[in-house]
Structure formats: C-alpha cells, structure tokens
C-alpha positions as CSV (number, residue, x, y, z in Angstrom):
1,X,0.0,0.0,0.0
2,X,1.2,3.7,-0.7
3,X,-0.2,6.5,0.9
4,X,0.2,10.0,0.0
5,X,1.7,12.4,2.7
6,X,-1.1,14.4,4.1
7,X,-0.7,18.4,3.3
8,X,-1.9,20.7,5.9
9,X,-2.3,24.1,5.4
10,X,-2.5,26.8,8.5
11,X,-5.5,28.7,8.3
12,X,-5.5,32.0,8.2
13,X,-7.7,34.4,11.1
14,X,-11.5,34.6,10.4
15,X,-11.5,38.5,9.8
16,X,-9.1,37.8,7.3
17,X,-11.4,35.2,5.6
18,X,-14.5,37.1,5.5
19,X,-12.5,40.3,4.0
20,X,-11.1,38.6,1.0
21,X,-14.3,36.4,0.7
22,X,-15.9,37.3,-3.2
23,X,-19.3,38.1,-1.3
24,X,-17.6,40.7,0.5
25,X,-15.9,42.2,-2.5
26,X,-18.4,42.5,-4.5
27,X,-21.1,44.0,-1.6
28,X,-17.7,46.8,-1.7
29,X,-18.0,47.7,-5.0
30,X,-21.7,47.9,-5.5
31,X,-21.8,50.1,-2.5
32,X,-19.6,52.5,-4.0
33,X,-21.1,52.2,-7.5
34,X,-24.6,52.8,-5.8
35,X,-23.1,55.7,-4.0
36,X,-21.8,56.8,-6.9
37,X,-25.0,56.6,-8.5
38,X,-26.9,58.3,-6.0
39,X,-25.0,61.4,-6.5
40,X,-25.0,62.0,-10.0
41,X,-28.7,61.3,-9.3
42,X,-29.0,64.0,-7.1
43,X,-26.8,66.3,-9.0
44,X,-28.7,66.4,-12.5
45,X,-32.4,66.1,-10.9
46,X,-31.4,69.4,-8.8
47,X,-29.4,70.8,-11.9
48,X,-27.7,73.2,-9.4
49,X,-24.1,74.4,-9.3
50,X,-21.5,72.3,-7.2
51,X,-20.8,75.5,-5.0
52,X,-24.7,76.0,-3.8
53,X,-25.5,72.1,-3.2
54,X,-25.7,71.2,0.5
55,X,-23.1,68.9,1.5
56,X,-25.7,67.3,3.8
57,X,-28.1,66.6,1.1
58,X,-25.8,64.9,-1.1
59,X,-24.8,62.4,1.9
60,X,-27.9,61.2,2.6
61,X,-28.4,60.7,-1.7
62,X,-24.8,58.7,-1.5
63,X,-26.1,56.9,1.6
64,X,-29.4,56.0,0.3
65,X,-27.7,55.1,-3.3
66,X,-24.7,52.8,-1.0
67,X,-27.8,51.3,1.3
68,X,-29.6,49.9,-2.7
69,X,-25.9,48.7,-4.2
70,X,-25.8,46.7,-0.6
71,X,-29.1,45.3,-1.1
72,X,-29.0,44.0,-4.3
73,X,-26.0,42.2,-3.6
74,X,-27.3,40.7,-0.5
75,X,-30.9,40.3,-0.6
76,X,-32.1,36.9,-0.4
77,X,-33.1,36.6,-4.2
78,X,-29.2,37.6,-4.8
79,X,-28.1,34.6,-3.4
80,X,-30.7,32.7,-4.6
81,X,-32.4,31.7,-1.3
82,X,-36.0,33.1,-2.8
C-alpha cells in the first residue's frame, strides 16, 4: 500500500477570511457604485451648481444610493435563497 503524505495548510484568522471572501468584494463595490450613482442622481435632478449644493443633502443621496448597491448584492433573491 502507498499513501500519500497528508498536506496541511495553517488557516488563516477569520476577519481575514471574510474580507477577502468574493461576497464581500463585491457588496464593496456595488456600495460604491450605488453611491456613486446616487450622486449623480442628485446632481442632474437638482441641476444646481456644485458651489450651492448642500453637502448634507448629497450624503444622505450617497447613503441612500450605497444602502440599494448593498441590497441587491445581499438580498435573499441575490443569493438565490427566494
């Protein structure tokens, strides 16, 4: 009988894990593309000048575009758990 030698890797820490896992990535970038989104939403539906526009008002457009790119990545229907 042969047997092969057994190979065991050391894991690496969970934080670690869960930061380079491809769920994680993409919930990243859709976040920022959303954000993205949600300002240039806000920016041609006001059609104002970038020196009037409210810096508080095009937060809460970023934060409300970030909060749908998270969503779609990680709703249930994403992952297909409908």
């Amino acid at each position: 009988m042969e047997f092969k030698k057994l190979e065991i890797k050391p894991e690496s820490s969970w934080l670690k894990r869960t930061l380079g896992s491809k769920q994680v990535k993409r919930s990243f970038i859709y976040t920022l593309i959303g954000a993205a989104v949600g300002f240039l939403y806000f920016y041609l539906s006001e059609g104002k000048n970038m020196d009037i526009l409210q810096s508080g008002d095009i937060i809460q457009s970023m934060l409300v575009g970030g909060f749908f790119g998270f969503f779609i990545t990680n709703s249930p229907c994403a992952r297909n758990k409908c």
